[in-house]
Every structure is written in structure tokens, then in C-alpha cells.
C-alpha positions, 0 to 999 in steps of 0.5 A: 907477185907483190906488184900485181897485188899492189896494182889489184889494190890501188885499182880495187880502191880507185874503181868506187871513186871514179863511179862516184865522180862520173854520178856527180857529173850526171847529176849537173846535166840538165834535161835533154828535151829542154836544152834542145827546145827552140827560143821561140817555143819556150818564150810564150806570147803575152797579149794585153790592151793598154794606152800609150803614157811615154815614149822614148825613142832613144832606149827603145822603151815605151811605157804603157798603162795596161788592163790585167794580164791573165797569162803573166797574173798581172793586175793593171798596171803602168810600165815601160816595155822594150821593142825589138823595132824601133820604128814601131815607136814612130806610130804611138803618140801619147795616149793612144789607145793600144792592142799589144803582144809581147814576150818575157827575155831576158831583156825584160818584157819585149813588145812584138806586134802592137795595133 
């Protein structure tokens, strides 16, 4: 009898502890549907005009003086942008005027299309 007591016991006073854990480990969770978004989707296209400052071929980086950004709140500024294809660089001398897309990841500000 003492050991079916002793076994209630211990199983009554473990029984709010693993609830608790369990809540604690939900609450690191994050949401479903954001997990689950694809990258393109949650990467939004930025587009802007700007003319062609610097380019250099060997980071990949093409530094633009560009009018305001409305989407990003930026005011016109001078920068350097990455580029997923480096041939793109092969067709912007220094001071050409520019139409250009591009995305915020985790590289930094990365042009996509430019015209």
C-alpha cells in the first residue's frame, strides 16, 4: 500500500512540471504560416533609378547614385549593391543612367533586373 501511495505522490507532484515544460517549449515555436512562406514571397522587389558611380568586377558590387526609394523609405542616396550575375556588370559603364530592381537578403541590397 505504501509504495502505490509513494508512486501517486511523486506522479501528482511531476504531473504540473511537465505541463509547464511542454507550454515553455510551445511558446519558442514560431508561427506556421510564416515558416512555411516560400523566399521569393517574403523578399518584396524594390525598384529605383539611379546612374552608375563604380563598378567592381571582382566583388560583384556595383555602387549607384539613386533618386528615393519609396518602398524601402530611403531618400536618394549613394551606395554599393550586389549582383547575383556578374555578367550584368559588363554592360554598366561609369555614368550610365539606370532603371534597377533589386531585393534586401541576407547579403545585403541584391540587384535582379536592371535596364
Amino acid at each position: 500500500m505504501k509504495k502505490f501511495s509513494y508512486s501517486a505522490l511523486v506522479t501528482a507532484l511531476l504531473l504540473p512540471a511537465t505541463a509547464v515544460l511542454a507550454q515553455q517549449k510551445m511558446g519558442d515555436m514560431k508561427p506556421m504560416d510564416s515558416a512555411m512562406k516560400p523566399l521569393a514571397e517574403a523578399q518584396a522587389t524594390h525598384k529605383a533609378t539611379g546612374v552608375v558611380k563604380k563598378v567592381d568586377p571582382k566583388t560583384g558590387v556595383v555602387t549607384l547614385s539613386h533618386e528615393a526609394v519609396i518602398s524601402m523609405n530611403w531618400p536618394p542616396m549613394t551606395m554599393g549593391f550586389m549582383v547575383n550575375d556578374k555578367m550584368l556588370l559588363d554592360r554598366l559603364p561609369v555614368g550610365k543612367k539606370v532603371d534597377f530592381e533589386f531585393v534586401q537578403s541576407t547579403k545585403g541590397h541584391v540587384i535582379t533586373a536592371i535596364k
